[in-house]
C-alpha positions as CSV (number, residue, x, y, z in Angstrom):
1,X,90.7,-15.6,-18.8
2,X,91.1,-13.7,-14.6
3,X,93.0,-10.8,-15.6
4,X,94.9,-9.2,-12.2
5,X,95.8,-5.9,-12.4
6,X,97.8,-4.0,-9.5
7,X,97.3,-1.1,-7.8
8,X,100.3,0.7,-9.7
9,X,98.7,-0.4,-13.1
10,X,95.5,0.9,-12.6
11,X,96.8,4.0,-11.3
12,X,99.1,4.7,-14.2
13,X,95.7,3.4,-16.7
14,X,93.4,6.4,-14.8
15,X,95.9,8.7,-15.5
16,X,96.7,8.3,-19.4
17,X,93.7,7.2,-20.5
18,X,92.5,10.8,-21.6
19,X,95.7,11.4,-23.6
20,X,93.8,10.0,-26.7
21,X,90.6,9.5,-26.3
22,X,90.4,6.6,-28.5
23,X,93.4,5.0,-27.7
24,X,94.3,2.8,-24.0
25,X,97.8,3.7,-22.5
26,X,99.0,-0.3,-22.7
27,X,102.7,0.5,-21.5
28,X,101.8,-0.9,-17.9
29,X,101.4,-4.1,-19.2
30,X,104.7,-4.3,-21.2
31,X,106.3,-6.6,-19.0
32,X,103.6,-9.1,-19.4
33,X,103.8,-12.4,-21.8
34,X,102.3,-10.3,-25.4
35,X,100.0,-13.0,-25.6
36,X,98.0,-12.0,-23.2
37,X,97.9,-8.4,-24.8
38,X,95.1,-8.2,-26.8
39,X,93.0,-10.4,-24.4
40,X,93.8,-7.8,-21.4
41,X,92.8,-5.4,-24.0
42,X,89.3,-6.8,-24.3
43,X,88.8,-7.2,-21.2
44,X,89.7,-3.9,-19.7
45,X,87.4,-2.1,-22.9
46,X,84.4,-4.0,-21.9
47,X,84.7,-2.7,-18.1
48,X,84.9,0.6,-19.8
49,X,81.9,0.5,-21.9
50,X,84.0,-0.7,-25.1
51,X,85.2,3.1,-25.1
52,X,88.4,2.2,-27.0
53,X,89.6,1.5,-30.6
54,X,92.7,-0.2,-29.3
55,X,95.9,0.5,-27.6
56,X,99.2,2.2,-27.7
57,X,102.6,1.6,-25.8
58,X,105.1,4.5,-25.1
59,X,108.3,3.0,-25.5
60,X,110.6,0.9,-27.3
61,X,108.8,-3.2,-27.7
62,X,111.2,-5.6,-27.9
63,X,109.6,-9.1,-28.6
64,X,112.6,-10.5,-31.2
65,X,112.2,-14.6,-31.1
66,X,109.1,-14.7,-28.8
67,X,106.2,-16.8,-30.1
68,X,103.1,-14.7,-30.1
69,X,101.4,-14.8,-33.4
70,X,98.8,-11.4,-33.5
71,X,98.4,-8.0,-31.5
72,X,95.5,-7.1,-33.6
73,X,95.0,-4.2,-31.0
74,X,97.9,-2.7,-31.4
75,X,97.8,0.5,-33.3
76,X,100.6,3.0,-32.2
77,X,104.1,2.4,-30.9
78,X,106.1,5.5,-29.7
79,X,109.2,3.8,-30.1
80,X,110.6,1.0,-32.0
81,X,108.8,-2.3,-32.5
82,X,111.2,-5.1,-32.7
83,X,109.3,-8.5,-33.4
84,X,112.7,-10.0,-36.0
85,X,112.3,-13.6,-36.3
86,X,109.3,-13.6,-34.1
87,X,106.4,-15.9,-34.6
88,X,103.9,-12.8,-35.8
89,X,101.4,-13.1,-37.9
90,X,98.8,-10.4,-37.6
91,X,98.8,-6.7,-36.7
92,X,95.9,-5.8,-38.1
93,X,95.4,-2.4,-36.5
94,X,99.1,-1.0,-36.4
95,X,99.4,2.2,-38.1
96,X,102.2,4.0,-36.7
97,X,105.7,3.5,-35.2
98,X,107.7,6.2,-34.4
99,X,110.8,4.8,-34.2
100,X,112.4,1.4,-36.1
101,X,109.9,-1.6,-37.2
102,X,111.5,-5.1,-37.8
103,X,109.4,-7.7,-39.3
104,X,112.4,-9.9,-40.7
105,X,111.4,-13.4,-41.1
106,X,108.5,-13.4,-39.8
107,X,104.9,-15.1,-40.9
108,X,103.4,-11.6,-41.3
109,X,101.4,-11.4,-44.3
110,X,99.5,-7.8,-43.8
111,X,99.8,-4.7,-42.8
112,X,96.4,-3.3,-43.8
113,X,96.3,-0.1,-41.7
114,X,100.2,1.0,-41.6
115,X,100.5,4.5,-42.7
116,X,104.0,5.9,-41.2
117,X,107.3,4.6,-39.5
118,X,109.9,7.7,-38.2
119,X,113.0,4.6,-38.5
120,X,113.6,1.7,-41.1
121,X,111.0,-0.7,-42.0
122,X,112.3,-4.3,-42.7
123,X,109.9,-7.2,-43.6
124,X,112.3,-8.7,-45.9
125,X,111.9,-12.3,-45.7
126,X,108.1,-11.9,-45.2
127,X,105.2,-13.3,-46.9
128,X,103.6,-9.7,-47.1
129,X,102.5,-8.7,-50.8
130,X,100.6,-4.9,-50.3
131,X,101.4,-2.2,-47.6
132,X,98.1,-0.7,-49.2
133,X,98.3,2.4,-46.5
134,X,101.7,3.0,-46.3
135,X,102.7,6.4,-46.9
136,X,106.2,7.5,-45.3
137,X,109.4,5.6,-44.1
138,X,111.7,8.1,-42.1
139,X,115.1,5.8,-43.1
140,X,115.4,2.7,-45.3
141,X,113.0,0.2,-46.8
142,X,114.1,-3.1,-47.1
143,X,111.7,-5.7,-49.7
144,X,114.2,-7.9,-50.0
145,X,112.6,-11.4,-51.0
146,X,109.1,-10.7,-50.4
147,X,106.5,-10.8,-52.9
148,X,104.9,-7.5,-52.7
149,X,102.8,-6.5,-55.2
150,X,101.5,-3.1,-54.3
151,X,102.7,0.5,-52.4
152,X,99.7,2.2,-53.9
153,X,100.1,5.5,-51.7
154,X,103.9,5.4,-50.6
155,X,105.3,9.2,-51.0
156,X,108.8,9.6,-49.2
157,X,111.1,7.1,-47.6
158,X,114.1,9.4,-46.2
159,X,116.8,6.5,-46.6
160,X,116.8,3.8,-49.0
161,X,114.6,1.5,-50.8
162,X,115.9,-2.3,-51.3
163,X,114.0,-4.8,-53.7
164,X,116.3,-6.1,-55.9
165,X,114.5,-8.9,-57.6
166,X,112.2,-10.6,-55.4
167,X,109.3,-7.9,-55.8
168,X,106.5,-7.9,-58.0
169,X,105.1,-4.2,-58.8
170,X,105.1,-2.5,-61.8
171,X,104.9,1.0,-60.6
172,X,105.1,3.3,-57.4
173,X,102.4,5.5,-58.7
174,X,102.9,8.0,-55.5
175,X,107.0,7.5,-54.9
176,X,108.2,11.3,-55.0
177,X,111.0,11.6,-53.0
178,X,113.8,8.9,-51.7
179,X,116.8,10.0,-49.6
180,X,119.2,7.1,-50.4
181,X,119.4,4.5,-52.8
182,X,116.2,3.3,-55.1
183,X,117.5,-0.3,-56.0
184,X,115.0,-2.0,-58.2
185,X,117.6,-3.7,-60.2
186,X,115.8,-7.5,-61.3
187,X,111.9,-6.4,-60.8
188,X,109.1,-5.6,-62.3
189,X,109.3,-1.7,-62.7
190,X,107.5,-0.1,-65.1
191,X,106.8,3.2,-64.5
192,X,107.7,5.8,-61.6
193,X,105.5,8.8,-62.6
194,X,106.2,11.1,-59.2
195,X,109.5,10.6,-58.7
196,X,111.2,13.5,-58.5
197,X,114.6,13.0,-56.1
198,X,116.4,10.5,-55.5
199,X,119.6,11.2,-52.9
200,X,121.9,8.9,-54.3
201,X,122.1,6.0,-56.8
202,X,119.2,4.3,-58.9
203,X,119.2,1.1,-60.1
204,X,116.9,-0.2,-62.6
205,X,119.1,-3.1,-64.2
206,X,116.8,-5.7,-65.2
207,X,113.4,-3.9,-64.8
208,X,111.0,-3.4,-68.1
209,X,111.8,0.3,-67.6
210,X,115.4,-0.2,-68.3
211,X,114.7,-1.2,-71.9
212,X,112.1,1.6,-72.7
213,X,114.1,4.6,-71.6
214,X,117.9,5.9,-71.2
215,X,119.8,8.0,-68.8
216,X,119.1,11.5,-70.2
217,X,115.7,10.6,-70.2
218,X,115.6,10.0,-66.3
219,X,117.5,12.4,-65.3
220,X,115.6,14.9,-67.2
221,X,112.3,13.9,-64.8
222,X,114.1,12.9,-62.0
223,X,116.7,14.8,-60.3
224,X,119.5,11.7,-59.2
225,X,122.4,12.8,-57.2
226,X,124.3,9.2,-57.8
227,X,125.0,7.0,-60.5
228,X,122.1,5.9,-62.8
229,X,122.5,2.0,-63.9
230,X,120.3,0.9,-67.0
């Protein structure tokens, strides 16, 4: 594949590319068809000596409906990452978005490498079953009719957690602190060993741990500001 570059791109590549010295400045290239990216990416590391892990874009990304299916160079996002009913189906390198990160309906079946996002995380709808790096969500996290089996080293989410009965765990061995709501009503919960706030409401109608423990239990380990339903 020719890739053509412009005088401005280039310029604004020289510049940036010492902010992180592992990471190419991508956002010149937003504009172009995201199909393209990680090919452009490719070929712009080997000119450099394959210097680079992979890329980052400083900005918002909206790519809501478009049909591109991986940006498996893609590891930081400085603003939100919008790919909602996209045709995704890889980011294999992402690990950070500092703002919102909508995966809704999408084909997306990992996120291997994801450690933080500063907004809401949505894969609802998703194929995805582990977030196996995951640590902290800055507002709500919606699991709504996915089949995740695993948030092995998720700590805070700032908003809410959603699952309601489409998830698979049985514990969130690292879950200490949730802003909002903890709705786990109709999964497999068993255990929740950390927790130790919850900023509004838990719901654990449904769960296994509903029938081996009672109210005055939980709220003796875990400090719940709203209404407790068992």
């Amino acid at each position: 594949m020719k890739i053509i570059i412009n005088e401005s791109q280039l310029r604004l590549i020289v510049e940036n590319e010492n902010k992180d010295e592992n990471l190419l400045d991508f956002t010149p290239f937003v504009d172009v068809d995201p199909i393209k990216w990680d090919g452009i990416f490719l070929h712009l590391n080997k000119k450099k000596g394959g210097i680079y892990d992979g890329y980052y874009i400083n900005g918002d990304v909206n790519l809501e409906e478009s049909n591109v299916t991986k940006l498996d160079y893609l590891v930081i996002v400085e603003g939100s990452l919008n790919l909602n009913h996209s045709q995704i189906e890889s980011l294999a390198m992402l690990s950070k978005v500092k703002g919102h990160l909508n995966l809704r309906r999408t084909q997306i079946k990992s996120l291997p490498m994801l450690i933080k996002v500063h907004g809401f995380l949505k894969i609802d709808h998703t194929p995805i079953e582990s977030l196996p790096m995951l640590k902290y969500v800055g507002r709500d996290l919606n699991l709504y009719e996915t089949p995740i089996e695993s948030l092995p080293m998720l700590k805070t989410v700032m908003g809410g957690v959603y699952c309601f009965d489409s998830v698979m765990f049985k514990s969130l061995p690292m879950l200490s602190y949730v802003g909002g709501d903890l709705d786990l009503m109709g999964s497999q919960i068993e255990s929740l060993p950390m927790l130790k706030n919850i900023g509004n409401k838990l719901d654990l109608r449904d769960t296994p741990l509903s029938k081996k423990t009672t109210e005055e239990e939980l709220r003796d380990k875990i400090k719940v500001k709203g209404i407790i339903y068992i």
